[in-house]
DSSP file (Angstrom, degrees, kcal/mol; ACC not computed):
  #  RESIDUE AA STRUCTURE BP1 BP2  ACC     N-H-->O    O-->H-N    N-H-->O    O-->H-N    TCO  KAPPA ALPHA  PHI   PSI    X-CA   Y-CA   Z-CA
    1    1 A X              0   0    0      0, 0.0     2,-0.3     0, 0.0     0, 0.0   0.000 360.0 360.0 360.0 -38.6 -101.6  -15.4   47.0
    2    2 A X        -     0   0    0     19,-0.0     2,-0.3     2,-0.0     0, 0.0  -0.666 360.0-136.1 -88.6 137.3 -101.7  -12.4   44.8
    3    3 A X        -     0   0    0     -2,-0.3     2,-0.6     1,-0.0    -1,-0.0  -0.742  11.5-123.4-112.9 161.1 -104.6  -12.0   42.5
    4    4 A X        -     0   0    0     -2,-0.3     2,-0.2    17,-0.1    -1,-0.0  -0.869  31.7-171.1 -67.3  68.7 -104.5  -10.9   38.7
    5    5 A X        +     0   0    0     -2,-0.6     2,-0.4     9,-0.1     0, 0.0  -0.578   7.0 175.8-114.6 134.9 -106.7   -7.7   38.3
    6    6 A X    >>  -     0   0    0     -2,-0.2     4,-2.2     1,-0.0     3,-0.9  -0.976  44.3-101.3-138.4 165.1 -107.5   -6.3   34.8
    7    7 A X  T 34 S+     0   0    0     -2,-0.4    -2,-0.0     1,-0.2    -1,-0.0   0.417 121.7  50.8 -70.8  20.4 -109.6   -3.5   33.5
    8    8 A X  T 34 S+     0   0    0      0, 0.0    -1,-0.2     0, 0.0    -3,-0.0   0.625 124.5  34.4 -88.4 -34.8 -112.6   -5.7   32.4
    9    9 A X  T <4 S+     0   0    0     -3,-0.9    -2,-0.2     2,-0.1    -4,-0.1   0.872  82.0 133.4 -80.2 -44.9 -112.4   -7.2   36.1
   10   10 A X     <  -     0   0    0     -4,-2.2     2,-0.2     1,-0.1     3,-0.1   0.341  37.8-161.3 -49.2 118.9 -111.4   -4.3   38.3
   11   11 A X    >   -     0   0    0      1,-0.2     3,-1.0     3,-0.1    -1,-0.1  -0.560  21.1-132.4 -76.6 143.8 -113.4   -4.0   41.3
   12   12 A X  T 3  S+     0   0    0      1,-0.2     2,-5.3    -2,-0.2     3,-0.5   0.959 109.0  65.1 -44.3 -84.7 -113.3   -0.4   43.2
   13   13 A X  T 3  S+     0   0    0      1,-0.3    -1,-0.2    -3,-0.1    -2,-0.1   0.211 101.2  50.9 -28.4   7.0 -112.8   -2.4   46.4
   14   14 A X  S <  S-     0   0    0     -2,-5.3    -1,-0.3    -3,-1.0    -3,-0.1  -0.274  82.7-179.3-157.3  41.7 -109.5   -3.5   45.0
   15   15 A X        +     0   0    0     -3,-0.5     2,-0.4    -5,-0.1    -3,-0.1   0.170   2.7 180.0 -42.8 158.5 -107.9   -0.3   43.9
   16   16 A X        +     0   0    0      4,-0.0     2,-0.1     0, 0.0     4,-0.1  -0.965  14.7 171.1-164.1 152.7 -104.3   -0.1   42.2
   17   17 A X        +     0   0    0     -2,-0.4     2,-0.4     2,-0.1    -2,-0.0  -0.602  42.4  29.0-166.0 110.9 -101.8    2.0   40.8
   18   18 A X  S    S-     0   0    0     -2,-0.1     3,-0.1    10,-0.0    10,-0.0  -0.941 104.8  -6.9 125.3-174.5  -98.0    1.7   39.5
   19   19 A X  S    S-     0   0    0     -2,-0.4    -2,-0.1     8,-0.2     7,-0.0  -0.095  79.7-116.4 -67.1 148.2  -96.4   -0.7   38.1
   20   20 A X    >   -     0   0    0      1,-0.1     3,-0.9     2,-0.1    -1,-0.1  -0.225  29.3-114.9 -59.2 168.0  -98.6   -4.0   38.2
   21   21 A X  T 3  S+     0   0    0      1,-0.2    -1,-0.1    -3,-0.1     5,-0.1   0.772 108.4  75.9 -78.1 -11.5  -96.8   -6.8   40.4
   22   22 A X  T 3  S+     0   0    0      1,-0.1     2,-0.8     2,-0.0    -1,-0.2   0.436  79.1  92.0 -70.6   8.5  -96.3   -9.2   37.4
   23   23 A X  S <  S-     0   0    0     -3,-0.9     3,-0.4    26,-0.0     2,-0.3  -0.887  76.8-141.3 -89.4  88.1  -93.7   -6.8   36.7
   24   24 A X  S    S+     0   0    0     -2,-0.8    25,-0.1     1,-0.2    26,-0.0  -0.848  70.7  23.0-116.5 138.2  -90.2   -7.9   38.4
   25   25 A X  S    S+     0   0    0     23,-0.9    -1,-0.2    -2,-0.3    24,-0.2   0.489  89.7 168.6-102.2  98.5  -87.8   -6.7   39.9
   26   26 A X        -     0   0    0     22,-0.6     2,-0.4    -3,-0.4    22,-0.4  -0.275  32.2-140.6 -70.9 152.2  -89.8   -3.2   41.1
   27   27 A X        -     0   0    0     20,-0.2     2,-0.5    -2,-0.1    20,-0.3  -0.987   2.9-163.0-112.6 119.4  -89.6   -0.5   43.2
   28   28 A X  E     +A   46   0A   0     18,-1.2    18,-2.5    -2,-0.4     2,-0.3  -0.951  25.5 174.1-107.9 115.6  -92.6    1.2   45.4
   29   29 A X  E     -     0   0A   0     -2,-0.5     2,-0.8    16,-0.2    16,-0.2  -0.962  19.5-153.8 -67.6 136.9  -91.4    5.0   46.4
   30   30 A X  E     -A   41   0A   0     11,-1.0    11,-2.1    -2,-0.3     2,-0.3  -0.837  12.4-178.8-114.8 113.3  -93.5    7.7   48.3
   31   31 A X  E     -A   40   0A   0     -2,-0.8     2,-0.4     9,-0.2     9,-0.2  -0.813   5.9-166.8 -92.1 136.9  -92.6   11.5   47.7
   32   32 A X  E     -A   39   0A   0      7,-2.0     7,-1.4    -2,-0.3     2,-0.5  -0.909  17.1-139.8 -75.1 125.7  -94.8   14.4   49.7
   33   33 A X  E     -A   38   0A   0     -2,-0.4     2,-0.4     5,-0.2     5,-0.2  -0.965  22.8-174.2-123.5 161.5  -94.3   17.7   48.5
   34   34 A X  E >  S-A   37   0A   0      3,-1.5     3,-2.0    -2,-0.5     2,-1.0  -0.997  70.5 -60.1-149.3  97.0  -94.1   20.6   50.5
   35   35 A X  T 3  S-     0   0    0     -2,-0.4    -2,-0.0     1,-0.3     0, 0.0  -0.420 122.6 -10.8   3.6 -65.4  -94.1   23.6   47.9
   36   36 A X  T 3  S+     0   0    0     -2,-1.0     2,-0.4    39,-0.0    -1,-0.3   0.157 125.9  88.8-135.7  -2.1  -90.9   23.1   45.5
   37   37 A X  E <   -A   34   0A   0     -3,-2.0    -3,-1.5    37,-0.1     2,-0.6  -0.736  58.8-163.9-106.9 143.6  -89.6   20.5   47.8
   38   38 A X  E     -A   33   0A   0     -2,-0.4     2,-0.4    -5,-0.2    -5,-0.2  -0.793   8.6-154.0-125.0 124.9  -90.4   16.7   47.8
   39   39 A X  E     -A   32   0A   0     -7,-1.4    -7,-2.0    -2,-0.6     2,-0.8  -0.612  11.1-144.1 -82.3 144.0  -89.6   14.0   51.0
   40   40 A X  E     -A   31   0A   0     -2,-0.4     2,-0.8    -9,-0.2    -9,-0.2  -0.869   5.7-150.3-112.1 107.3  -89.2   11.0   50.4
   41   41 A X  E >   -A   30   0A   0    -11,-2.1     3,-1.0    -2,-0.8   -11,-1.0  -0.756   6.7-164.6-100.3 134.2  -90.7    9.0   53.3
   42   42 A X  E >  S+     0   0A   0     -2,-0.8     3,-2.4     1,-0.2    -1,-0.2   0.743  78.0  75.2 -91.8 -51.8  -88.4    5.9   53.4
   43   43 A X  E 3  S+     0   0A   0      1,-0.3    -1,-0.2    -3,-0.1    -2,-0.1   0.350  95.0  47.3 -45.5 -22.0  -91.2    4.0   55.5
   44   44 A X  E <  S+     0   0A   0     -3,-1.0    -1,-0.3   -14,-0.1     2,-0.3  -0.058  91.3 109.8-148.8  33.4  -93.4    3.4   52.6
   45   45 A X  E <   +     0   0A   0     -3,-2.4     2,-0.3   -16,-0.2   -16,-0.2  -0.783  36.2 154.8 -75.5 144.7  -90.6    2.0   50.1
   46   46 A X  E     -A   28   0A   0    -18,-2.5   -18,-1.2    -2,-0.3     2,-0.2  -0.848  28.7-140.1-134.7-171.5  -90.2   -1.5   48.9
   47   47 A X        -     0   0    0     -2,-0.3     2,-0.3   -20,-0.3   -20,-0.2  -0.587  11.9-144.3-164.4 128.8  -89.1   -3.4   46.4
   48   48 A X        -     0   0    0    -22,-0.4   -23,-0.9    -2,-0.2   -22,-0.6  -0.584  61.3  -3.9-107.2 107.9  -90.4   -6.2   44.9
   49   49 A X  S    S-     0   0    0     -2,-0.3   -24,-0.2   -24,-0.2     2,-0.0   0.223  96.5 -47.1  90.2 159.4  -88.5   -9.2   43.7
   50   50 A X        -     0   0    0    -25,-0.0     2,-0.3   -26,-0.0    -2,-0.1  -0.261  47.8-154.3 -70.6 137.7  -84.5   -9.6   43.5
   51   51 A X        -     0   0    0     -4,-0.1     2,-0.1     1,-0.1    -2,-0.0  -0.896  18.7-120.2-106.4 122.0  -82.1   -7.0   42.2
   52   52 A X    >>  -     0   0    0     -2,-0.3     4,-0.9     1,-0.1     3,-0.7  -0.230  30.7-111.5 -59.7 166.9  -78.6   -7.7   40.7
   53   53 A X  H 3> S+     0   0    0      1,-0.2     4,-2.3     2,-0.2     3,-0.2   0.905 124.0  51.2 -65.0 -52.8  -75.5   -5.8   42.7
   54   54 A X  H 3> S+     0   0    0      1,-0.2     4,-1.3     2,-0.2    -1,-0.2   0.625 110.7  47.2 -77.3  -6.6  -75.0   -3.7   39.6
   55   55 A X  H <> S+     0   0    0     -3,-0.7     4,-2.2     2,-0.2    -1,-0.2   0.892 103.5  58.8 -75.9 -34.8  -79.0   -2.6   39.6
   56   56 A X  H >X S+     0   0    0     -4,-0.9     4,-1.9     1,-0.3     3,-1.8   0.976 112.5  48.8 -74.6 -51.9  -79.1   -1.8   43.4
   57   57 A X  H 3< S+     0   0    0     -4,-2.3    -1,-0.3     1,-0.4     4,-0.2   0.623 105.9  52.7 -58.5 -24.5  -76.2    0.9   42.3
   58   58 A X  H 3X S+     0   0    0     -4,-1.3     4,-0.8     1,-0.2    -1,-0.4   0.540 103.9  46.0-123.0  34.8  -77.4    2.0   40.3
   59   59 A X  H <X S+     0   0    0     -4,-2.2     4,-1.5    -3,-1.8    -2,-0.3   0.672 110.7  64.7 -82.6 -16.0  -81.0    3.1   41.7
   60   60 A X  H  < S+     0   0    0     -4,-1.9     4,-0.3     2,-0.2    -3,-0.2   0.582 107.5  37.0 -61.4 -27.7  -78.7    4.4   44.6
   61   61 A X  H  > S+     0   0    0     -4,-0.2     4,-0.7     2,-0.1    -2,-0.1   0.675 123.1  42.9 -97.9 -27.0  -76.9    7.1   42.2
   62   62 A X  H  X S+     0   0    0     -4,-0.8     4,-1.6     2,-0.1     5,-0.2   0.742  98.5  72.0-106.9   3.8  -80.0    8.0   40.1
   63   63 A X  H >X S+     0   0    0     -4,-1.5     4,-1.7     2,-0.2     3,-0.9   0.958 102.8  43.8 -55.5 -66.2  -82.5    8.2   42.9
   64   64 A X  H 3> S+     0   0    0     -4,-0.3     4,-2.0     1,-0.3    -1,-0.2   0.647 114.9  42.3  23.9 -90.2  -81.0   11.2   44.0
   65   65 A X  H 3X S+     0   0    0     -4,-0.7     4,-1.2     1,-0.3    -1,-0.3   0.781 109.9  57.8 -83.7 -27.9  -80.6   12.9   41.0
   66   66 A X  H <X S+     0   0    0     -4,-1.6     4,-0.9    -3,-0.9    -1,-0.3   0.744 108.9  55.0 -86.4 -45.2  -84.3   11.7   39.7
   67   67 A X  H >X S+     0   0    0     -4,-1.7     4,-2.1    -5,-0.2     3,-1.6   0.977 109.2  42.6 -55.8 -87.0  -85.2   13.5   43.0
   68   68 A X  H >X S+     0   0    0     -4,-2.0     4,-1.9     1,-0.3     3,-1.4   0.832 108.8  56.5 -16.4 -71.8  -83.5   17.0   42.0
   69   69 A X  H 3X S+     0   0    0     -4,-1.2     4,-1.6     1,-0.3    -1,-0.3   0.734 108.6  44.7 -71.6 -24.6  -84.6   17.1   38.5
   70   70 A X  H <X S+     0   0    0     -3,-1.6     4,-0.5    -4,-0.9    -1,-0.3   0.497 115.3  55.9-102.8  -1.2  -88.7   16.8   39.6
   71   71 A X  H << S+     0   0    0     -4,-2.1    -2,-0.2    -3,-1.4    -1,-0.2   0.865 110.6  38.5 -75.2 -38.7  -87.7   19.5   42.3
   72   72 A X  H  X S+     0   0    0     -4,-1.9     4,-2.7    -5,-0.4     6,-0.3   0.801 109.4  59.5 -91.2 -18.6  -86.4   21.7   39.8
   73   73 A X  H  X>S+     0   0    0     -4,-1.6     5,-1.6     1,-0.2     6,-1.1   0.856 114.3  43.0 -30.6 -53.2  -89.5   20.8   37.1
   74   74 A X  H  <5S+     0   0    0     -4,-0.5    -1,-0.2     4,-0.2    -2,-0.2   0.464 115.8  50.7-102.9   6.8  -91.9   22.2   40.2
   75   75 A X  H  45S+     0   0    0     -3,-0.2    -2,-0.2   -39,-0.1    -1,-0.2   0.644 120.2  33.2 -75.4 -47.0  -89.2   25.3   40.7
   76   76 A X  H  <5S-     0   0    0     -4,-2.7    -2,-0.2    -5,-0.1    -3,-0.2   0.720 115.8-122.3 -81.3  -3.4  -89.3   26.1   37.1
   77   77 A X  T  <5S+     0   0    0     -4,-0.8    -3,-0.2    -5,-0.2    -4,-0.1   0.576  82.1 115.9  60.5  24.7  -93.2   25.0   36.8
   78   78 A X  S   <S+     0   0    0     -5,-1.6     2,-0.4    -6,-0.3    -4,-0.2   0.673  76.0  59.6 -82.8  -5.2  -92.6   22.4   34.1
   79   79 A X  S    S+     0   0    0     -6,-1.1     2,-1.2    -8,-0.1     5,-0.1  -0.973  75.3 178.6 -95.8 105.6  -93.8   20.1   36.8
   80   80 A X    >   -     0   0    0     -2,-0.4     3,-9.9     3,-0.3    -6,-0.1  -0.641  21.5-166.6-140.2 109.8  -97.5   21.0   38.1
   81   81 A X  T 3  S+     0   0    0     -2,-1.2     3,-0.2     1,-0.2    -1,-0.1   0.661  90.2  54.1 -57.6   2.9  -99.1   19.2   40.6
   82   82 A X  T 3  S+     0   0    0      1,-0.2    -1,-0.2     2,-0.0     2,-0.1   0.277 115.4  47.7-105.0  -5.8 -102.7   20.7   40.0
   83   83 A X    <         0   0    0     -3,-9.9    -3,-0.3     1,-0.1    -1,-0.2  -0.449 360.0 360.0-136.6  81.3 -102.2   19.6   36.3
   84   84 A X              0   0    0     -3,-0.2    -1,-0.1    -5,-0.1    -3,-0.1   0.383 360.0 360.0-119.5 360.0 -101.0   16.1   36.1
């Protein structure tokens, strides 16, 4: 069902970005940010392929902090979303 896209092939009309899908077991997150803060809208995560017990735990303790550390990157301005 899923097709194979590469840069000699890529069509516009078939945009992508992140990790490719032959790449298992993935995670899709979407952050907003809202000056020094970022949300994390929950609604337009996935995750792609099976996760061991001990993975799941531990993206559940460093999401968090993964969150924190690019808040305080765009507090301190080592983060700058107008220069990425």
């Amino acid at each position: 069902m899923s097709k194979k896209t590469t840069i000699e092939t890529h069509d516009i009309s078939e945009s992508w970005w992140g990790l490719r899908r032959s790449v298992s077991a993935c995670v899709g997150a979407r952050l907003v940010q809202e000056g020094n803060r970022l949300h994390y809208l929950a609604d337009r995560a996935n995750f792609n392929g099976q996760f061991c017990d001990a993975d799941l735990r531990h993206l559940d303790q460093s999401f968090p902090v993964l969150m924190k550390q690019l808040e305080l990157m765009l507090t301190s301005g080592e983060l700058n979303p107008r220069h990425q």
